[in-house]
N, C-alpha and C positions, 0 to 999 in steps of 0.2 A: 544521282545523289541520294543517298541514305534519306529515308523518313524517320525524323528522329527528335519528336514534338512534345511539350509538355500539354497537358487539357488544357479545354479554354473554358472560360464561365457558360459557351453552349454546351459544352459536352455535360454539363452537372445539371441536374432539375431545376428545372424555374430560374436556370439562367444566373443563379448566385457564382458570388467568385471563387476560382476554385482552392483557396485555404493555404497554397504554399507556401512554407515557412522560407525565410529568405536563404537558411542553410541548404537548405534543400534545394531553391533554386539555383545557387552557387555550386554545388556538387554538381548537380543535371548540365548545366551552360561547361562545365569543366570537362563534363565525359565528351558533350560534344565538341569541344575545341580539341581535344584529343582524337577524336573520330576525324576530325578536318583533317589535323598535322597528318594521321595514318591513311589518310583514301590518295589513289593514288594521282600523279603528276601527270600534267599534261601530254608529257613524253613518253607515258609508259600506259595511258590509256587505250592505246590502239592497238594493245598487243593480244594473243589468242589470250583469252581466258581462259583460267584456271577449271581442271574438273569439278563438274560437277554442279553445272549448269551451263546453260545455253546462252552464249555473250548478248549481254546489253537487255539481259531478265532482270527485271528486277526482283531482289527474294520477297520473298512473301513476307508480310508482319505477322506480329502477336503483338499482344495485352499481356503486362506487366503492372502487377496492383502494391502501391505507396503507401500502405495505411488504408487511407479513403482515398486517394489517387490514382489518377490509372492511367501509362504511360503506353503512347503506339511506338514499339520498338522494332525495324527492321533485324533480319535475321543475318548474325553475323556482326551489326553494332554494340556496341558495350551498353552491358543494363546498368539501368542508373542507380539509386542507392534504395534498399531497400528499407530502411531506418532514419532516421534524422541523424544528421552529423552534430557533433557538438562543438564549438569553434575551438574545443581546444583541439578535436581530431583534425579538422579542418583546416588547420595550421601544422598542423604532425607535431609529433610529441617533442621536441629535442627545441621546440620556436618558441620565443617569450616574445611578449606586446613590448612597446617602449617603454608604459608605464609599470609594467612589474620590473623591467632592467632598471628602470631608473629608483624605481623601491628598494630593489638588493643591493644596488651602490651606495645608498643614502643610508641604509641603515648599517649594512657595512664600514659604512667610514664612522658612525656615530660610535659602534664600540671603538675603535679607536682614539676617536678624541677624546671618549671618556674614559678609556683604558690608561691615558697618557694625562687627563690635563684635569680632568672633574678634580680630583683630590686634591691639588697646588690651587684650582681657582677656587673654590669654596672655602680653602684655608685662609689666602688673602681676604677673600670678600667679607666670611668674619670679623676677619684684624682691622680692614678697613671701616667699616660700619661702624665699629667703636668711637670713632673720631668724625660721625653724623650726628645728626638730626635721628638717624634710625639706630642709634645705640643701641636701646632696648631689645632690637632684634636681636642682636648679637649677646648681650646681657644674660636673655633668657635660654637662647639654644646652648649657652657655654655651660650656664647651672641643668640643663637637661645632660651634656656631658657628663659631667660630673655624677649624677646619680644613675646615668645608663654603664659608665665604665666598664660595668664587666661583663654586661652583656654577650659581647664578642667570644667572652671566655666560660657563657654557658648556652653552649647550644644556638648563639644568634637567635634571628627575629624572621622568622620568611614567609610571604606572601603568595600564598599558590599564584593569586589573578596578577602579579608581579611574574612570574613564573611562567606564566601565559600568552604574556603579551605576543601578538601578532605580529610584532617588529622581530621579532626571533624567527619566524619560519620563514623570513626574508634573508634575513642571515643564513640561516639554515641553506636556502635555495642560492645563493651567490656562489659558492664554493665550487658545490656542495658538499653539509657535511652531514656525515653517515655513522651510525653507530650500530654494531654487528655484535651478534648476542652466538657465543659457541657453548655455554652450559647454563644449568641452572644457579641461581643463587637461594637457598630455602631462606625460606624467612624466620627461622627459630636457632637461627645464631647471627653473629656480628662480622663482620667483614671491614679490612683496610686495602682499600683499592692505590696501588701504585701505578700514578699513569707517567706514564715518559712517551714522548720528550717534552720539556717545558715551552718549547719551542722560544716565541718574541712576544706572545700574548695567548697563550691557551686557549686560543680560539677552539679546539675540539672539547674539551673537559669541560670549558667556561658552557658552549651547547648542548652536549648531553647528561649531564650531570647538574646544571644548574637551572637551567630549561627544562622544559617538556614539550621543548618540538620534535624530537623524536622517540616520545613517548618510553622513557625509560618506567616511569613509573608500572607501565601496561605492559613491557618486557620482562620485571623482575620483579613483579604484584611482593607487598610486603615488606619492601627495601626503600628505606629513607636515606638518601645522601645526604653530606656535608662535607659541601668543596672547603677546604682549607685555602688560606692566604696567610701573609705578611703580617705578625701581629702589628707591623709598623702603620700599616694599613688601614687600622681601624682607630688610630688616633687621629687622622682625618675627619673634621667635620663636616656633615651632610654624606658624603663618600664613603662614610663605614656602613652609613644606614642607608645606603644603597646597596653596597652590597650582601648586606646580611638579609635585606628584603626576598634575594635571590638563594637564601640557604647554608653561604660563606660563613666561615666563622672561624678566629684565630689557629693557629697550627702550633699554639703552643702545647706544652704537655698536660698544662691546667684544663685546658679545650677540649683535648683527645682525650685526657681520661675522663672527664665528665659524660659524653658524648656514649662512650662506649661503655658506659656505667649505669646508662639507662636500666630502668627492669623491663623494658619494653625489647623485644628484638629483633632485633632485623634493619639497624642500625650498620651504616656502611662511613667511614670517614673516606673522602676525594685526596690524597697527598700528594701533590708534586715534588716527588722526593729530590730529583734530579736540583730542583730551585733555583732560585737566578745566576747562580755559576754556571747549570748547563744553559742557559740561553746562549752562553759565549760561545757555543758548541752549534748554533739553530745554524748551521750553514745549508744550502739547500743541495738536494740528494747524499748528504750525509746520515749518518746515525750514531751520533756519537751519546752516551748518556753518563752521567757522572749518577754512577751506582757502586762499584767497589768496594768504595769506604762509608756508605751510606747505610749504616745500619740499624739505625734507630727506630725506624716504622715496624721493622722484624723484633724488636724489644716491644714495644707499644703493641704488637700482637701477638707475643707472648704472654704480656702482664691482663690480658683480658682474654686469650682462648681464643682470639678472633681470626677467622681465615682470611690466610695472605690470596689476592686475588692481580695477580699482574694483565695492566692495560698500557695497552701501545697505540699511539695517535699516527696514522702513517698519512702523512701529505703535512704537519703542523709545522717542518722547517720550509715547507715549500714557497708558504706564501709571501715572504716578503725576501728580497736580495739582503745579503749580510757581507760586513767585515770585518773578517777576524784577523785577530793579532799572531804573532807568533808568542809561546808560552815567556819567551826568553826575552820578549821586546819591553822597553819602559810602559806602552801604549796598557797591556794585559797586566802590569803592575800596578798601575793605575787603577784599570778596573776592579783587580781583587781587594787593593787597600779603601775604596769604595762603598765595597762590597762589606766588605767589615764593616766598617762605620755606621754606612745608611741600611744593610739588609739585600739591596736590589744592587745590581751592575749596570752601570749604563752602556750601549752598546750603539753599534751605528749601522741602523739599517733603511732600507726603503725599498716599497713598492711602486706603483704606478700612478698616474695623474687622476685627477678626479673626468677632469675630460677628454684627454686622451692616455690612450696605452700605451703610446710611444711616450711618453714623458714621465718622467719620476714623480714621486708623490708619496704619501700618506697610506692610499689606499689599497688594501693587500689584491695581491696577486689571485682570480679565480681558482683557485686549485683545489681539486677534491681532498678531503680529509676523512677519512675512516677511521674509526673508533673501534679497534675492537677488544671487546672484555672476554679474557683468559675464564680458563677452568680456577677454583679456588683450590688453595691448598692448606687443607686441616691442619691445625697449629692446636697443637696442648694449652692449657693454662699452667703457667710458673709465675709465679705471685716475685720471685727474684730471680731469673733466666741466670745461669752460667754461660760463660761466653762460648764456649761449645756449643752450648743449646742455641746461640744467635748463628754463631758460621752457621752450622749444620741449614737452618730453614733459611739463610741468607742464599747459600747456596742452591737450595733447590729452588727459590725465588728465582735467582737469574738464571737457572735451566730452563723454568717453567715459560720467564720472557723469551727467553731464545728462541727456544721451540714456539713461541704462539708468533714470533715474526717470521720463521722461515715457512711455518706451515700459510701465514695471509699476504708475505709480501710480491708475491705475483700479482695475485689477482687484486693487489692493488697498484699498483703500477712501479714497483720496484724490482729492479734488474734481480735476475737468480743470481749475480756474481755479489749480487751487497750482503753483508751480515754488520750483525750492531758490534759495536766497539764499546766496550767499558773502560772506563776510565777513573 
């Protein structure tokens, strides 16, 4: 049997104990139970040895040094670690604890509820409060309405340490989502970033763009986004100013031109151009984008000189199951006359249980999301664009997308037989 021992508190001066960290002794008991499983069987001990010694020798040791440690290692057993492991090595790279899986679910499902319900329950809760004892509360936050109104519609309100928060690179890490940088963006002009697809909740745009868990700021030093939403959105109370804390700020034309009107530059508006029609489209492994006839963002970056810069979210239909209508059925009439009305479509989707995977639920689907931002493409300033001048950059916009999804969608996990479909 292999001699294959850690020091004892005789082996170190004056008999102190000998310092192992407990990684260290989890790595060292792991080489030797690996040693165990390799020496050999009962059955096969009696057989001639191998050359290269004399059967039933034992080999000789050496001295192996830990830091300030010092291991007797038989010749031919596996040396133990020379460094301290860290437990995250210790568990290999690819293992989470329960309590970080249970962090990425928890906070995972929280944009959701608040993707879906913050805005309707804060709306009630005002209206109800009126007819309390807590009147006042409601009293006072409606007359802060009224004098914040427009905010939405200059520049919003955003809070880096909002921006920050640690609940993001829990989200971030559930997915995971990734954001991939192919050019430079300088920062002494203006940019309109078009991301597609809009998917069921913008889970990739809402992260890198709105966040700074994957440090866009540090990617594209000199560039301020401004994710746009629903002007409907921000007549929500407490809910607007939530999300403008994050950057958000109306999509209307009043927003955009403000926005991009700064004398500061290096101003970037976030547009989901695609908008809640293409949601009808988030079915999973598809790529469908309602672009065609979308050409207003290529006006709005012509009337400020700003380069068009196409961004594609590849995994954002993946996460949750979807069902879609056929164009021609009452069900998708529904949703478009909706659509008109309120702004947003409603649609019918789901993911998996909060406690188990085998069951439906709320909570999205783990699937990776990659973010990646296209090369920009230089746009003139026309203070009044002729419609030529829009086809014309409209066009090399969805060339420019094409080409940035067939050149990333491998190595992101989409088949070489898929291309996007405009619609």
């Amino acid at each position: 049997m292999h001699s294959l021992q850690p020091p004892s508190s005789a082996q170190r001066p004056g008999g102190k104990p000998n310092g192992l960290t407990p990684a260290v002794q989890r790595s060292f008991w792991r080489h030797l139970a690996l040693r165990i499983q390799r020496s050999p069987s009962p059955h096969t001990r009696n057989r001639p040895a191998a050359p290269g010694g004399p059967e039933g020798l034992v080999p000789p040791a050496r001295k192996i040094s830990c830091g300030a440690q010092t291991f007797l290692v038989c010749a031919g057993a596996p040396e133990p670690p020379l460094a301290e492991a860290s437990p995250q090595t210790s568990r290999g790279p690819t293992m989470k604890s329960v309590q970080k899986q249970w962090l990425e679910v928890v906070c995972a499902y929280q944009y959701v509820l608040t993707f879906l319900f913050m805005g309707p329950f804060f709306s009630l809760l005002i209206f109800f409060l009126l007819f309390t004892s807590f009147w006042l509360v409601s009293v006072l936050y409606l007359v802060w309405l009224f004098l914040d109104w427009d905010t939405p519609k200059q520049g919003g309100r955003r809070f880096e340490w909002i921006r920050n928060w640690a609940m993001w690179r829990h989200v971030r890490d559930y997915y995971p989502v990734k954001l991939v940088k192919t050019a430079e963006l300088p920062p002494d002009r203006n940019y309109v970033l078009s991301v597609h697809p809009h998917g069921i909740m913008c889970v990739g745009a809402f992260c890198n763009f709105s966040t700074e868990v994957n440090n866009f700021s540090k990617k594209f030093p000199g560039i301020q986004t401004s994710t746009t939403a629903l002007a409907v959105l921000f007549h929500l109370p407490v809910y607007r100013d939530y999300l403008m804390s994050y950057g958000l700020c109306s999509v209307s034309w009043q927003s955009l031109d403000f926005i991009l009107s700064q004398p500061r530059r290096g101003q970037a508006v976030t547009i989901m151009v695609g908008g809640a029609q293409e949601s009808l489209y988030a079915i999973p492994g598809k790529h469908c984008l309602m672009l065609r006839n979308r050409k207003g963002f290529v006006r709005l970056a012509l009337r400020h000189g700003a380069s068009l810069v196409p961004v594609y979210s590849f995994g954002e239909n993946d996460i949750f199951k979807f069902k879609a209508f056929a164009t021609d059925s009452w069900q998708y009439l529904c949703q478009i006359t909706f659509k008109r009305i309120m702004g947003f479509s409603p649609c019918i989707f789901w993911g998996r249980g909060l406690f188990s995977a085998n069951s439906w639920g709320l909570l999205p689907f783990a699937r990776p999301i990659t973010t990646v931002v296209g090369r920009p493409i230089p746009v003139p300033q026309r203070l009044d664009p002729t419609k030529e001048e829009v086809d014309h950059y409209h066009m090399l916009f969805m060339e420019a997308l094409e080409q940035l999804f067939e050149e990333h969608k491998e190595s992101c996990g989409v088949p070489a037989s898929t291309h996007l479909t405009f619609i």
